[in-house]
C-alpha positions as CSV (number, residue, x, y, z in Angstrom):
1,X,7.4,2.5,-2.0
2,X,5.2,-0.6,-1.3
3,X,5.9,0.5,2.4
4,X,5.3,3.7,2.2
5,X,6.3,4.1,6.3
6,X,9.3,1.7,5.6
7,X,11.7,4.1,6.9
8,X,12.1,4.3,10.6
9,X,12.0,6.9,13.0
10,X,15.2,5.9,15.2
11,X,18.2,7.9,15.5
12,X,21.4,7.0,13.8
13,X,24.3,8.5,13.1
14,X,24.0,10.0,10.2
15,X,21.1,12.9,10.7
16,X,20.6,12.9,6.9
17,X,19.2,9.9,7.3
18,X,17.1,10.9,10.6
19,X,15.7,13.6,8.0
20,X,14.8,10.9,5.7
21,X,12.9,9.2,8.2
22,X,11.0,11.9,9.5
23,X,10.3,13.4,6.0
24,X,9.0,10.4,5.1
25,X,7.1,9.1,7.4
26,X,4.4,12.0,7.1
27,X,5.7,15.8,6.8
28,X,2.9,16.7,6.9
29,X,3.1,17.1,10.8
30,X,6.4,18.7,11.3
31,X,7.2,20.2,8.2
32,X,11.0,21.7,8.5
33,X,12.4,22.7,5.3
34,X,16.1,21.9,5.9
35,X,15.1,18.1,6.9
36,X,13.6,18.0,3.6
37,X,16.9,19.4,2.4
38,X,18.7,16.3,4.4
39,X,16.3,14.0,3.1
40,X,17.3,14.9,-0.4
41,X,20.6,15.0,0.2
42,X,20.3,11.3,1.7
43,X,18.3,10.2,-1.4
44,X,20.6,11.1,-4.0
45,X,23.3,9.8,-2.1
46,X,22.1,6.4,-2.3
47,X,20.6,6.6,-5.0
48,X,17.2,5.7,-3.5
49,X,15.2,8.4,-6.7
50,X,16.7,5.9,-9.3
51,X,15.6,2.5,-7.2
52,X,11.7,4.0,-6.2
53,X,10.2,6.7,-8.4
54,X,7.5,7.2,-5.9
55,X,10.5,8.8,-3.8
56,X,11.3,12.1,-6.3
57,X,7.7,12.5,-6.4
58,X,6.9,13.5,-2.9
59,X,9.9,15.5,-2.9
60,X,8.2,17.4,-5.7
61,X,5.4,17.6,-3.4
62,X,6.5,18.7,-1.0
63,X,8.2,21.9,-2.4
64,X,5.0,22.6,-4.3
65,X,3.0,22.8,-1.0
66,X,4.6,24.3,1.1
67,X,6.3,27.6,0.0
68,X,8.7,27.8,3.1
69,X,10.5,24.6,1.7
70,X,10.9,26.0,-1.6
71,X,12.1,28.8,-0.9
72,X,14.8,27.2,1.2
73,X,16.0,24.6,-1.5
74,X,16.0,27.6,-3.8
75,X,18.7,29.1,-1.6
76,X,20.8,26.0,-1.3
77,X,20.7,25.2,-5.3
78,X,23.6,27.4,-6.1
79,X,25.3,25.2,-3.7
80,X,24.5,22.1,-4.6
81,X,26.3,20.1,-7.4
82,X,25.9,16.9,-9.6
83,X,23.3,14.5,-9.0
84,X,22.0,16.6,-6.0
85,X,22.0,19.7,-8.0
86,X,20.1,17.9,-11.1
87,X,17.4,16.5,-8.0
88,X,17.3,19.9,-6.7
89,X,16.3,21.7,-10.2
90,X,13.9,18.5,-10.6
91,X,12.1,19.2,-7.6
92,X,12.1,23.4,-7.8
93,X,11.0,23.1,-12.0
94,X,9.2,19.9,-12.3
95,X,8.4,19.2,-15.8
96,X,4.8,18.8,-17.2
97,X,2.9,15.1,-16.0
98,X,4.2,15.6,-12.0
99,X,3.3,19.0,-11.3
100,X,0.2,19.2,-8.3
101,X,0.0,15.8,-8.2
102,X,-1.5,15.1,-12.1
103,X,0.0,11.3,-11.5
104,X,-2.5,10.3,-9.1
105,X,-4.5,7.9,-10.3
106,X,-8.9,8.2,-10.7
107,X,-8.9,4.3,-9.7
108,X,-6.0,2.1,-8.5
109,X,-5.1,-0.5,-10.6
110,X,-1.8,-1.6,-9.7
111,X,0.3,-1.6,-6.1
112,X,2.8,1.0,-7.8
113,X,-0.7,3.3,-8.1
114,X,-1.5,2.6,-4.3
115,X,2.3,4.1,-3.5
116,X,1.3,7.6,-5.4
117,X,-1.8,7.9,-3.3
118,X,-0.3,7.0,0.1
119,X,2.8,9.6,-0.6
120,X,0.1,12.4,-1.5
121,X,-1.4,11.6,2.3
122,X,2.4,11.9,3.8
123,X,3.0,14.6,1.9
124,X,-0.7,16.9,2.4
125,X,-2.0,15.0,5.4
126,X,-5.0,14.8,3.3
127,X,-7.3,11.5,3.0
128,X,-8.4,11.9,-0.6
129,X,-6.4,9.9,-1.8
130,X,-6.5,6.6,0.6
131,X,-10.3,7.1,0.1
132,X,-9.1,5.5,-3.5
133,X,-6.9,2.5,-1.6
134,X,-10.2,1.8,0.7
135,X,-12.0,1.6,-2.5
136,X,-10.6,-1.1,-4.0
137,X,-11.3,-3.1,-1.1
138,X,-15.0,-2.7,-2.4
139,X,-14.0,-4.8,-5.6
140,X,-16.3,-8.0,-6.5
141,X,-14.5,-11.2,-4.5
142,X,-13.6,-13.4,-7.0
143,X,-11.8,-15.8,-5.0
144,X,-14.9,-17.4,-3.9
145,X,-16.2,-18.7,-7.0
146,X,-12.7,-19.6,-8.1
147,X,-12.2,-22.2,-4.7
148,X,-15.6,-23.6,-5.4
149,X,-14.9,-24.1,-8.7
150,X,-12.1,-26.1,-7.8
151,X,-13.6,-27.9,-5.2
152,X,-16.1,-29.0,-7.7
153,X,-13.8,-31.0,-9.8
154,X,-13.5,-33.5,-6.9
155,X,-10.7,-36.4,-8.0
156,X,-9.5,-34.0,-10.7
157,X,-9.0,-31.0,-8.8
158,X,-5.6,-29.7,-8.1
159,X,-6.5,-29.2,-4.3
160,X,-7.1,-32.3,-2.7
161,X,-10.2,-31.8,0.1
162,X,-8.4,-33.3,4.0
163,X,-8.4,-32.4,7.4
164,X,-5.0,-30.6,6.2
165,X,-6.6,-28.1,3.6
166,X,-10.0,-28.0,5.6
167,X,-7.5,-26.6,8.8
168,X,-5.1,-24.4,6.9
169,X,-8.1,-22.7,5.0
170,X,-9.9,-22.8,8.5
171,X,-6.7,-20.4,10.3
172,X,-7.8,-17.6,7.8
173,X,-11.9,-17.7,8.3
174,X,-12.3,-19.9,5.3
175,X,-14.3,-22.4,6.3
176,X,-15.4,-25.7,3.6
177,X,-18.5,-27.7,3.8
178,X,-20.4,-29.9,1.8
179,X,-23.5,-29.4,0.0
180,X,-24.9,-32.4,-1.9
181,X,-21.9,-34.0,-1.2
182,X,-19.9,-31.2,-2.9
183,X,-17.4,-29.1,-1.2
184,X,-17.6,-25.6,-0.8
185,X,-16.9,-22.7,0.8
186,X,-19.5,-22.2,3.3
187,X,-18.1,-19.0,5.4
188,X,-19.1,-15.2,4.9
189,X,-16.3,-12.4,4.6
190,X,-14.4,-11.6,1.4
191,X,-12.9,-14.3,-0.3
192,X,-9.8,-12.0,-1.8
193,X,-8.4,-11.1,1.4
194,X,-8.6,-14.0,3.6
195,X,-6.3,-15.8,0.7
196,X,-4.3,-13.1,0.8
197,X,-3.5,-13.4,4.5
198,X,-2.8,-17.0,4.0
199,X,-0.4,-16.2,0.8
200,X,1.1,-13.5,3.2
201,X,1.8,-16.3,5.6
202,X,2.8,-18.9,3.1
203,X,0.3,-21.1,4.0
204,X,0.7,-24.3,1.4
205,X,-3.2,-24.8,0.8
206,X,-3.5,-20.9,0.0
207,X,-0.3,-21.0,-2.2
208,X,-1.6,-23.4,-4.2
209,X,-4.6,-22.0,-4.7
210,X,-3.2,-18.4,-6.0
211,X,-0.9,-21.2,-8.4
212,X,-3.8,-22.2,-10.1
213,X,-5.3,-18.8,-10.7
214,X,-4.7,-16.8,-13.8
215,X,-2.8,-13.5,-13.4
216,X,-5.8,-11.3,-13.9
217,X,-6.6,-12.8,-10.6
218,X,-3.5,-13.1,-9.1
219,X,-3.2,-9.0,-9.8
220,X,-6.9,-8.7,-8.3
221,X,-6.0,-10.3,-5.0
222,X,-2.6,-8.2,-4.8
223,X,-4.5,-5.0,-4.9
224,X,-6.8,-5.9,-2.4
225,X,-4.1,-7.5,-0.3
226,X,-2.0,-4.0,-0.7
227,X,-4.5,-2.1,0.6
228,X,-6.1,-4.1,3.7
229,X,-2.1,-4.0,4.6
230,X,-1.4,-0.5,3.8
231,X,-4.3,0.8,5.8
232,X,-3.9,-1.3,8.7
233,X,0.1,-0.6,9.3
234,X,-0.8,3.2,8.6
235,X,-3.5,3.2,11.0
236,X,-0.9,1.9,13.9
237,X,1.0,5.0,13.1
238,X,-0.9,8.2,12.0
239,X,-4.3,8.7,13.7
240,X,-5.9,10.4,11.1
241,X,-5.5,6.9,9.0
242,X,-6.3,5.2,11.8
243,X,-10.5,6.7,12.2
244,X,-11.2,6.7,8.8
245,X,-10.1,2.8,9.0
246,X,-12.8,2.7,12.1
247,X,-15.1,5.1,10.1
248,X,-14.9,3.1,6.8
249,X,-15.1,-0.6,8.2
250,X,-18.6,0.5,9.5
251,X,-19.7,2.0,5.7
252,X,-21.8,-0.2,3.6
253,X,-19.6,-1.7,0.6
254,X,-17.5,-4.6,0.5
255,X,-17.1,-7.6,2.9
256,X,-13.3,-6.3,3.5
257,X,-13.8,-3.1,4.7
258,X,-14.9,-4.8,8.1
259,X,-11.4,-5.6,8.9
260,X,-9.6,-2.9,7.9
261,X,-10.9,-1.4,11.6
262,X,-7.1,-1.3,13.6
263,X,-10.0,-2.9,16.7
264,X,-10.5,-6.1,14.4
């Protein structure tokens, strides 16, 4: 779930899928236990458990939290058959590793990680958990040192120094000067996530930048990417995520955190 509010609230016409929706986009402020039963039923259907993990797991959730929901899929599994019947007994009897939420990472290391802690929050309502995704916006920026080492190699450098690169990295905040006759990056703010807006918006001169990293960097900026982006469509949508992003991009910590505030 790399959107984790991907499904929309509009009404269609099939209300299973209304349920899905709702479900989905944050239970935890209308919970109605047979939209959950819907929402199921719309998973399995399409298979959506089998495509996104992250999915079956805030189903489990869900039932263990709130009591009125399982006892109402408890009542509809003699009903239920097949695939829905083997989700249904998944979700009432989870086994051992995704009961009360043991998945959830201590530190996110990966985008699939950042999906876990964003479905606890839909599920619970709870910020815990997206206290972990703001966190990793705290991480060192190593983008910085990677374009200046770049820019150092002058002739030999991959990125060639113009008025084009100096006004593509310029639309993100990254501006270049030179020091001793050397180019460098001469701007404040974090490194990581400016590139990462540029990669977002496949700006050439940030492209080829994230080409010539390794992928121990490439993964880094991801992350941090992820996050800013998770937080600030999230904000637009639940208020709670929306003043710990203005509470949190005033906290001391990492350059990012100052734009993660939905006012920036």
């Amino acid at each position: 779930m790399s959107d984790p509010t991907s499904a929309t609230s509009s009404t269609t016409s099939d209300p299973d899928a209304d349920c899905f929706a709702e479900v989905t986009n944050g239970i935890y402020r209308n919970v109605v236990p047979e939209s959950v039963w819907r929402a199921i039923r719309f998973a399995v259907r399409h298979e959506l458990p089998a495509k996104n993990p992250t999915i079956m797991m805030m189903f489990v959730r869900i039932a263990e939290v709130y009591n009125n929901v399982h006892e109402f899929l408890s009542s509809k599994l003699p009903e239920a058959t097949g695939a829905e019947r083997s989700a249904m007994e998944l979700i009432l009897d989870p086994p051992t590793g995704i009961r009360n939420a043991e998945y959830l990472p201590d530190e996110i290391e990966s985008p699939g990680e950042m999906d876990l802690c964003w479905g606890e929050f839909l599920v619970t309502g709870e910020l815990a958990p997206i206290e972990k995704v703001v966190a990793v916006l705290d991480r060192e920026d190593r983008s910085r040192h990677t374009i200046d080492t770049l820019l150092s190699k002058g002739s030999d450098s991959p990125v060639t120094v113009d008025d084009n690169t100096i006004g593509e990295l310029g639309k993100i905040g990254i501006a270049l000067g030179q020091t001793g006759g050397q180019w460098k990056i001469v701007s404040p703010g974090d490194i990581d996530v400016l590139l990462w807006f540029g990669i977002k918006d496949q700006i050439p001169t940030c492209v080829q930048i994230f080409e010539q990293m390794n992928e121990e960097q490439r993964v880094h900026i991801a992350n941090k990417g992820a996050a800013m982006w998770s937080l600030r469509a999230n904000a637009s949508q639940h208020g709670k995520i929306r003043m710990l992003c203005e509470e949190q991009s005033q906290l001391e910590g990492g350059r990012a955190r100052l734009l993660i505030s939905p006012a920036s």
